[in-house]
Backbone as a printed PyTorch tensor [residue, N CA C, xyz], in Angstrom:
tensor([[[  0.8190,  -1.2010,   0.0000],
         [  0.0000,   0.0000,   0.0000],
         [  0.8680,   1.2730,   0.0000]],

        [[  1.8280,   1.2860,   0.9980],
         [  2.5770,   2.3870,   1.0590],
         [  3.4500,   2.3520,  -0.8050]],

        [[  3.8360,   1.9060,  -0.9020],
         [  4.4260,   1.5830,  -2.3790],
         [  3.6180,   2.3400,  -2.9910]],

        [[  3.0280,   1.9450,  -3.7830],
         [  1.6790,   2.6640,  -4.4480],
         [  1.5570,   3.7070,  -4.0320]],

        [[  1.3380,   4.4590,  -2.8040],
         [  1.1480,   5.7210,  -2.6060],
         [  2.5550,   6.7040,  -2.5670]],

        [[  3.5310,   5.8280,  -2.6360],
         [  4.4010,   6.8910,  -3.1130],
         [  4.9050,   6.9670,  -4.2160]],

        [[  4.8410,   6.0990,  -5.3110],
         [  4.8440,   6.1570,  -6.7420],
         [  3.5680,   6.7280,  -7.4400]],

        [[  2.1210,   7.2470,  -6.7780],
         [  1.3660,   8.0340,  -7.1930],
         [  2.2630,   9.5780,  -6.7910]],

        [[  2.6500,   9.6950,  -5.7760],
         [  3.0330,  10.9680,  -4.9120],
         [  4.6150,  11.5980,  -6.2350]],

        [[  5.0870,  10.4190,  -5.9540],
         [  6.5710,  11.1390,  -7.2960],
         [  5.7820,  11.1270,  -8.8170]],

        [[  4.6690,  10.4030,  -9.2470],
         [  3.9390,  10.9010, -10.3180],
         [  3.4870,  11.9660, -10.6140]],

        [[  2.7390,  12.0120,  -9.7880],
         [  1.9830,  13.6690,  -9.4720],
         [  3.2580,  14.7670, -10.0640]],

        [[  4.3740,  14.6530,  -8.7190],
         [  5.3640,  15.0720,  -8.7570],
         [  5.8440,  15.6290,  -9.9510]],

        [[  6.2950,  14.7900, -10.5680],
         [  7.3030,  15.0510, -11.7740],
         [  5.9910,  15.7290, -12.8190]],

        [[  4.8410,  15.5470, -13.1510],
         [  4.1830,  15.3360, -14.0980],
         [  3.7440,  17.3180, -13.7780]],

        [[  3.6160,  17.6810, -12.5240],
         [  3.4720,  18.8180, -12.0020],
         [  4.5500,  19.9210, -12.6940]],

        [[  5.8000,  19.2690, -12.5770],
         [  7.3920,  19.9970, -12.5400],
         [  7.3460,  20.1100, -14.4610]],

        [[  6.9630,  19.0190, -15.2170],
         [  7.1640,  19.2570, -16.5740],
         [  5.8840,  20.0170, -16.8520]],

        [[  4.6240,  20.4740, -16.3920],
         [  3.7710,  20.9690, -16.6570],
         [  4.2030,  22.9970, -16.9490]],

        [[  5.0780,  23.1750, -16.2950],
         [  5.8960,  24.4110, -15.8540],
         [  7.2010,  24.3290, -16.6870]],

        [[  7.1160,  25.0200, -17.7710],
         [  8.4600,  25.1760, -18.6900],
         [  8.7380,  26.2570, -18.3440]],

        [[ 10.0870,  26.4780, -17.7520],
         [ 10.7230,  27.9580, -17.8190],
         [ 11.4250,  28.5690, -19.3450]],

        [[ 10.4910,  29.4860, -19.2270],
         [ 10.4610,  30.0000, -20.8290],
         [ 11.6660,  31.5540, -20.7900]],

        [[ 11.4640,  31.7520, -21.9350],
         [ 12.4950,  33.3340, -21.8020],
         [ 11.5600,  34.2510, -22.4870]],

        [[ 11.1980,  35.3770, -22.4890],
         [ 10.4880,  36.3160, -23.3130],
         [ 10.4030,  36.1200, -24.6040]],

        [[ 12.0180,  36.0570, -25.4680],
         [ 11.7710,  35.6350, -26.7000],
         [ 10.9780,  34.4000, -27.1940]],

        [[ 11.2030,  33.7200, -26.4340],
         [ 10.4850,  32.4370, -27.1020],
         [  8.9610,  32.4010, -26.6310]],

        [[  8.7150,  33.2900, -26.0000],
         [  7.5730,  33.0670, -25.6380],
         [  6.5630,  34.1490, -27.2560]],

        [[  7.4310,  35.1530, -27.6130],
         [  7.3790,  35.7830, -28.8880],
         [  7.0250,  35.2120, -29.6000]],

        [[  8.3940,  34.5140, -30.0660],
         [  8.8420,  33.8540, -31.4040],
         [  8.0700,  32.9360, -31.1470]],

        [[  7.7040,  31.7580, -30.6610],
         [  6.9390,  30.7080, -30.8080],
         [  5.6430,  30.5470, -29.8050]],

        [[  5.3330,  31.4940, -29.4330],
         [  3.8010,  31.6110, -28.9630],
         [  2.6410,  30.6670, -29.1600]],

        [[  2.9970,  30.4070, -30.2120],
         [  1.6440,  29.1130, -30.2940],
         [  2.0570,  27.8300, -29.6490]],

        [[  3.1920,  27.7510, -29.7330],
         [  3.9480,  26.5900, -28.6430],
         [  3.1020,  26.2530, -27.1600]],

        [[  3.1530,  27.6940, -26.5570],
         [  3.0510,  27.5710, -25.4670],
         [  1.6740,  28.5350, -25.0530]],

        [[  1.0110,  28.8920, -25.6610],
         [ -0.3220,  29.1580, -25.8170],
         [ -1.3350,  28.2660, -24.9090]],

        [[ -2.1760,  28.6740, -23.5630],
         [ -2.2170,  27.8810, -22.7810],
         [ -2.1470,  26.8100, -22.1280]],

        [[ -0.8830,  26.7500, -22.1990],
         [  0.6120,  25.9470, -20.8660],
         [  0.9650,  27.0100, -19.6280]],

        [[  1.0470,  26.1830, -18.6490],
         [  2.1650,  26.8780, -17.4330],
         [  3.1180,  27.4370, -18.2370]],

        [[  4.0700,  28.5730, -17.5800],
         [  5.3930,  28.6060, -18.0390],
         [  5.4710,  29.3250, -16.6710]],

        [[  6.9530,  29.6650, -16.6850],
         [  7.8510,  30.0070, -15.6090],
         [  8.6350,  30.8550, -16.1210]],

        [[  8.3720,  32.3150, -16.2010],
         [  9.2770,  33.3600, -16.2680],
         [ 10.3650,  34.2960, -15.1830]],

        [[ 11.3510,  34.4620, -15.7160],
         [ 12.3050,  35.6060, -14.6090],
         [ 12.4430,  36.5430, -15.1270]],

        [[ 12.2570,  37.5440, -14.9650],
         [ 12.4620,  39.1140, -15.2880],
         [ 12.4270,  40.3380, -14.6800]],

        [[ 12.2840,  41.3160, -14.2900],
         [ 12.3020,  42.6040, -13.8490],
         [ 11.0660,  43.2630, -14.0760]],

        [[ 10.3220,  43.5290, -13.0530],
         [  9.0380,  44.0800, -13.0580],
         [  8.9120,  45.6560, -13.7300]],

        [[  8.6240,  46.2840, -15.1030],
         [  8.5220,  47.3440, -15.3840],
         [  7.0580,  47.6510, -15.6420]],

        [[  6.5800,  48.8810, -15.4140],
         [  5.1680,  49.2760, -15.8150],
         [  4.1660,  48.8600, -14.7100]],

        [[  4.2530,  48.4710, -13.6480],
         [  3.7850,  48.0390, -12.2440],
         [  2.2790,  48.6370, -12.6200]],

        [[  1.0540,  48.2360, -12.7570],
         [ -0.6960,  48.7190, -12.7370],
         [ -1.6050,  48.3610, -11.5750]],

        [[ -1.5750,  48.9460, -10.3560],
         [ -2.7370,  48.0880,  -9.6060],
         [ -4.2730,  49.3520,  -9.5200]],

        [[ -4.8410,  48.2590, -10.0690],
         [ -6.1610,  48.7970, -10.2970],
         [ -7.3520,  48.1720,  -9.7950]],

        [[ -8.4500,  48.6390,  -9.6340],
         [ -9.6270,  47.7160,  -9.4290],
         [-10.7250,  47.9160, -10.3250]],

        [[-11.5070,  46.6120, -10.4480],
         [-12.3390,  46.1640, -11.6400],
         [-13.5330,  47.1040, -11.5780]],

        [[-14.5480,  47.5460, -11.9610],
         [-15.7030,  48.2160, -12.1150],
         [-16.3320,  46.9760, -10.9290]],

        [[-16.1260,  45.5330, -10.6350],
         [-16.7390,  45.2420, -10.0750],
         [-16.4930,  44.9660,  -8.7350]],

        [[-15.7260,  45.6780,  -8.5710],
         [-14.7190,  46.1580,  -7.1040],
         [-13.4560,  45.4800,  -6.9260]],

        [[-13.2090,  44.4580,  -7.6480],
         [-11.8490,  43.2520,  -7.5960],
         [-10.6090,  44.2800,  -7.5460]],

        [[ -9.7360,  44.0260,  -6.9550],
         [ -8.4510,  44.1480,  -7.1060],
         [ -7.8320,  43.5650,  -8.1880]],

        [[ -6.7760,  44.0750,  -8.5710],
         [ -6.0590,  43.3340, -10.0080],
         [ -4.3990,  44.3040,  -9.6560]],

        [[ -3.6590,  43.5390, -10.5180],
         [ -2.5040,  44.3620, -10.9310],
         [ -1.8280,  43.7440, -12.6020]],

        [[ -0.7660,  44.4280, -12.8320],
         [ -0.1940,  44.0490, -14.2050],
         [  0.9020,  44.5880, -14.4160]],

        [[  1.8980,  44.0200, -14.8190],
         [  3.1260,  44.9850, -15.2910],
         [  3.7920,  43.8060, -16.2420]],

        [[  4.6460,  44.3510, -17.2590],
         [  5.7670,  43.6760, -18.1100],
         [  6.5990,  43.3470, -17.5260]],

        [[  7.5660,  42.3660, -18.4850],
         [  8.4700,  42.0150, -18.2000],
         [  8.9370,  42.0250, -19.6480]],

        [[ 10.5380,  42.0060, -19.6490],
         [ 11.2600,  42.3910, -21.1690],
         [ 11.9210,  43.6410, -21.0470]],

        [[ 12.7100,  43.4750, -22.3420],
         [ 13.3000,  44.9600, -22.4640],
         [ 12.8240,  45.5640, -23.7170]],

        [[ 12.7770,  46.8510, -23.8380],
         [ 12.4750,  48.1230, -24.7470],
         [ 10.9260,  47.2990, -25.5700]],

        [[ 10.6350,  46.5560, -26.7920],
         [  8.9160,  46.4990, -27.2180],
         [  9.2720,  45.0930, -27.0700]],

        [[ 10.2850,  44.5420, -26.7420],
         [ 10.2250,  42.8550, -26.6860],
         [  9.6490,  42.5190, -25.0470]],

        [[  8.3860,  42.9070, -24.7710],
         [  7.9530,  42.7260, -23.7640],
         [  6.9290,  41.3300, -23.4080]],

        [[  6.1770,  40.6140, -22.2870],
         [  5.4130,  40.2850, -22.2520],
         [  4.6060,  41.2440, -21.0180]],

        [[  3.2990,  40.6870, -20.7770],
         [  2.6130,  41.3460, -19.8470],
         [  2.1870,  40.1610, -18.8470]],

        [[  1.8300,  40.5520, -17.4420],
         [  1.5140,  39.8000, -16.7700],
         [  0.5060,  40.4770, -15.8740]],

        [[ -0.6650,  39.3020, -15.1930],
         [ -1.5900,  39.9850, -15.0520],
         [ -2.0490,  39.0180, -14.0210]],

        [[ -2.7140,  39.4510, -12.8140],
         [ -2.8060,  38.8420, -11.5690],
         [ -4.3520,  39.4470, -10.4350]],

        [[ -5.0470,  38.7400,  -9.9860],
         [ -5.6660,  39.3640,  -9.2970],
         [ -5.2730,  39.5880,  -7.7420]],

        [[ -5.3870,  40.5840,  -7.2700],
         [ -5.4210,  40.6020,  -5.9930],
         [ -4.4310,  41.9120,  -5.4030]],

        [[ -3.4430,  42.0680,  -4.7040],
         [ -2.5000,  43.2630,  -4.1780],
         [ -1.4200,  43.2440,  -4.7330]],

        [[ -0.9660,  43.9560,  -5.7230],
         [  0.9620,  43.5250,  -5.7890],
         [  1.6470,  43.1510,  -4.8230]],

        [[  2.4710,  42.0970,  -4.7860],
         [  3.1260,  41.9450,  -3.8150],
         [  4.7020,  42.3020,  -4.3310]],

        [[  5.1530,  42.8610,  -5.8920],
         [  6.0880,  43.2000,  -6.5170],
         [  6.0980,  44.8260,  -6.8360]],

        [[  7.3480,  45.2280,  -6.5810],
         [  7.9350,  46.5030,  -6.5590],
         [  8.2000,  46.6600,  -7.8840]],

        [[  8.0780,  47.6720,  -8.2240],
         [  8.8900,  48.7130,  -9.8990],
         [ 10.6950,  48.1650,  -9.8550]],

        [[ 11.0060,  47.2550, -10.5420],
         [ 12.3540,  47.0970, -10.4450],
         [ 12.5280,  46.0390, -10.2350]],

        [[ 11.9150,  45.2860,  -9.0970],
         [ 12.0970,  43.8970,  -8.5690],
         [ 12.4500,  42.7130,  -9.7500]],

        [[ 13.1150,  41.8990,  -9.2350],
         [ 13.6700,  40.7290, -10.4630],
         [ 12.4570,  39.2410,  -9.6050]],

        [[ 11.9890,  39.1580, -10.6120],
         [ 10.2430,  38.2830, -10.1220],
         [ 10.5570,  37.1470, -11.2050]],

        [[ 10.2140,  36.2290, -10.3280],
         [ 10.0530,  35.0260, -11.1670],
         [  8.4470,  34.4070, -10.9670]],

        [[  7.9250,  34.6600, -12.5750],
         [  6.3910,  34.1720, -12.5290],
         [  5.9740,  32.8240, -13.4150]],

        [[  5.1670,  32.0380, -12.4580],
         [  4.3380,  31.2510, -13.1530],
         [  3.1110,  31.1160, -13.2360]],

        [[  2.7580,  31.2770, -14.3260],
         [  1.2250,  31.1650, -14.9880],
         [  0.7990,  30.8700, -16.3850]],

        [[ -0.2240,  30.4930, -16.4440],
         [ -0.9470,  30.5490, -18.0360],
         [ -1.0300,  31.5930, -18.6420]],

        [[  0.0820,  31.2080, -20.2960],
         [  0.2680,  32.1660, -20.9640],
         [ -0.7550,  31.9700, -22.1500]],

        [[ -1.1080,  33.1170, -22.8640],
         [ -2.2880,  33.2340, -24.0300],
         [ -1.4810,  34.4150, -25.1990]],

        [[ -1.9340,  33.8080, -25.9750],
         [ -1.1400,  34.8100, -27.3210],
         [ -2.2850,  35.8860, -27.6650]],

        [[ -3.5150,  35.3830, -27.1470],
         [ -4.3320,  36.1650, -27.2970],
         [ -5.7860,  35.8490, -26.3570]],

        [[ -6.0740,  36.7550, -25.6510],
         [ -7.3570,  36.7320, -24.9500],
         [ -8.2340,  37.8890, -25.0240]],

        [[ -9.6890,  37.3420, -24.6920],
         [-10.4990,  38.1380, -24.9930],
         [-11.2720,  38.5560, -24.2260]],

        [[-11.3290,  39.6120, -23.0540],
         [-12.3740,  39.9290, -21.5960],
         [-13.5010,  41.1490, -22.5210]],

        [[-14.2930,  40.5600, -22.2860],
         [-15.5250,  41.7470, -23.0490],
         [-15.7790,  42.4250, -24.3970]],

        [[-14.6460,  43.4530, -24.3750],
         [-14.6040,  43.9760, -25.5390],
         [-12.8340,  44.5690, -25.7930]],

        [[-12.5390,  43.9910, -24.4520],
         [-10.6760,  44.5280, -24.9290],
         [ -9.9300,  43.3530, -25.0700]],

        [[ -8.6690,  42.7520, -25.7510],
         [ -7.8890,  42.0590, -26.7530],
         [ -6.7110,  42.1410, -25.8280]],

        [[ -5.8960,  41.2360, -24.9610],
         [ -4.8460,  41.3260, -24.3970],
         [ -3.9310,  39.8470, -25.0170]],

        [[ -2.7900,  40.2800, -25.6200],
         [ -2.0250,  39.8240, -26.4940],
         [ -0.9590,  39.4480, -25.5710]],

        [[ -0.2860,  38.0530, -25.6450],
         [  0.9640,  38.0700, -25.1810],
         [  1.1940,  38.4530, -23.5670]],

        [[ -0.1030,  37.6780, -23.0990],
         [ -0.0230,  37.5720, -21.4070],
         [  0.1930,  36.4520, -20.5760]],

        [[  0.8960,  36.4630, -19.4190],
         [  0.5300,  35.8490, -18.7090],
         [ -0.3960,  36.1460, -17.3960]],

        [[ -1.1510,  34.8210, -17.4270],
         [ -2.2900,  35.0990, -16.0830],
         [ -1.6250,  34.2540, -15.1790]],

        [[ -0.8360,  35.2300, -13.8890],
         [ -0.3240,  34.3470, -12.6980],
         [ -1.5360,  34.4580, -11.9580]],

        [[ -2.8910,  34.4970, -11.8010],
         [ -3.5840,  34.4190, -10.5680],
         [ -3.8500,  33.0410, -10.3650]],

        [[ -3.7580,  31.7690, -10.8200],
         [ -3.8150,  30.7850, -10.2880],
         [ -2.3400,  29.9770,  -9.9620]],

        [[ -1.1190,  30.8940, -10.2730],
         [  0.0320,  30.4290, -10.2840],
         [  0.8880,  31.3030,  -9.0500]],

        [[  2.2310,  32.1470,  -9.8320],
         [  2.3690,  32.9270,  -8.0010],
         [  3.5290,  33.6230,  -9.1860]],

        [[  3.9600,  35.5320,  -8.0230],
         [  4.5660,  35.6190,  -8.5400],
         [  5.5440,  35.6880,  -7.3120]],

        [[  6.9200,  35.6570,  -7.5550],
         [  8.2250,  35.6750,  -6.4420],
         [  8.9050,  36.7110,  -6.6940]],

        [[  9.1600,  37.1750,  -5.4320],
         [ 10.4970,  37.9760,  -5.4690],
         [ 11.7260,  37.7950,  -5.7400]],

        [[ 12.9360,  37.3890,  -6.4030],
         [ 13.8650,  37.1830,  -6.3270],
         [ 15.0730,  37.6160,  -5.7830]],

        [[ 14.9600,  39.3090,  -6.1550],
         [ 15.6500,  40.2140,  -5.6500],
         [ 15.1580,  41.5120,  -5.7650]],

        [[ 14.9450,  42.0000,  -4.7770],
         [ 14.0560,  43.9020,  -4.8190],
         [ 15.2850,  44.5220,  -5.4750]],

        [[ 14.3060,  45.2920,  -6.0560],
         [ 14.5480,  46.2470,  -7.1340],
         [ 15.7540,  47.2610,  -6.3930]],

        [[ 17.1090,  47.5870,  -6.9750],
         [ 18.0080,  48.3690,  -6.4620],
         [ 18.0300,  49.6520,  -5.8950]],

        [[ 17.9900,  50.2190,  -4.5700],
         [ 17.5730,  51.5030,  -3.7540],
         [ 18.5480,  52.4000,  -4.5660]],

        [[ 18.0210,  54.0460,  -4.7160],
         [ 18.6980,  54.5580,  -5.4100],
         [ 19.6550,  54.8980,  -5.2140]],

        [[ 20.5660,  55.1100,  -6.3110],
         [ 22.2870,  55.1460,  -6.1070],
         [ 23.0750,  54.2230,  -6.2340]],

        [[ 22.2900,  52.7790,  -6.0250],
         [ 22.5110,  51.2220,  -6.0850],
         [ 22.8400,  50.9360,  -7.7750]],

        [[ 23.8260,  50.1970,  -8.1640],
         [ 24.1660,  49.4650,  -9.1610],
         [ 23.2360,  47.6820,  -9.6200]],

        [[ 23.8680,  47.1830,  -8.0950],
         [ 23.1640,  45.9230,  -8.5840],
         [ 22.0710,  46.0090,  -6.7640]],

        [[ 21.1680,  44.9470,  -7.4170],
         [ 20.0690,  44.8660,  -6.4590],
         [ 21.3300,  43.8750,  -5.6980]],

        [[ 20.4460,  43.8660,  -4.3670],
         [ 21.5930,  43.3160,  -3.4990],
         [ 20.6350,  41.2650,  -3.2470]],

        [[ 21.4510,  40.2740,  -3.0600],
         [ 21.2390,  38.7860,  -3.6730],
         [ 19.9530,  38.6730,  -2.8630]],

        [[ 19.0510,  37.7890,  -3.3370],
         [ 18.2840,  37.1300,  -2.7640],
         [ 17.6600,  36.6880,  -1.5660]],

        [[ 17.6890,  36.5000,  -0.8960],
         [ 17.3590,  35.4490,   0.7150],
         [ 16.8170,  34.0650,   0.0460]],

        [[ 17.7290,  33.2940,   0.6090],
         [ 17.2330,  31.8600,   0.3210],
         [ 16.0180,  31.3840,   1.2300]]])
């Protein structure tokens, strides 16, 4: 019995871990239909930080990741828990194209059923490099 329940448990496991491809911006570009609702697992630098709330009172936030128009967007319900700058590693369902009502959001990811992390806060000013992690 125990057998069995731990060869379901490392199934789960592994089948969880390949469900989550850590992707890079470009490829999430360049081959978008690839990964067109799949997990993925991005690292990048939080630019364009949005927290807003819905007409129907929800909390939300959103900001890119990328540099100069090679961006993606990411989009989450609830409080930012990420700073302007911060180096965030996100996983969620990405869409090359979605459709809420009557507006068209291209090239997103939706972390609200996934998470986003801090890696390293964004560098205090005067700062060069953000200072490492906490394990």
């Amino acid at each position: 019995m125990w057998r069995f329940a731990w060869t379901l448990f490392a199934l789960v496991f592994i089948a969880s871990a390949l469900a989550q491809e850590q992707v890079t911006v470009q490829q999430l570009l360049s081959d978008g239909k690839k990964y067109d609702g799949k997990q993925v697992v991005l690292v990048g630098v939080v630019h364009n930080l949005k927290e807003k709330v819905s007409k129907k009172g929800n909390a939300y936030y959103t900001f890119k990741i990328g540099e100069g128009k090679q961006t993606v967007s990411v989009f989450s319900y609830g409080k930012a828990t990420v700073k302007e700058g911060d180096k965030v590693r996100v996983t969620g369902k990405f869409a090359v194209e979605k459709r809420v009502a009557h507006a068209t959001y291209r090239n997103e990811i939706d972390a609200t059923k996934g998470k986003v992390e801090v890696l390293a806060p964004a560098p205090k000013q005067g700062e060069s490099n953000p200072p490492a992690a906490k394990k």
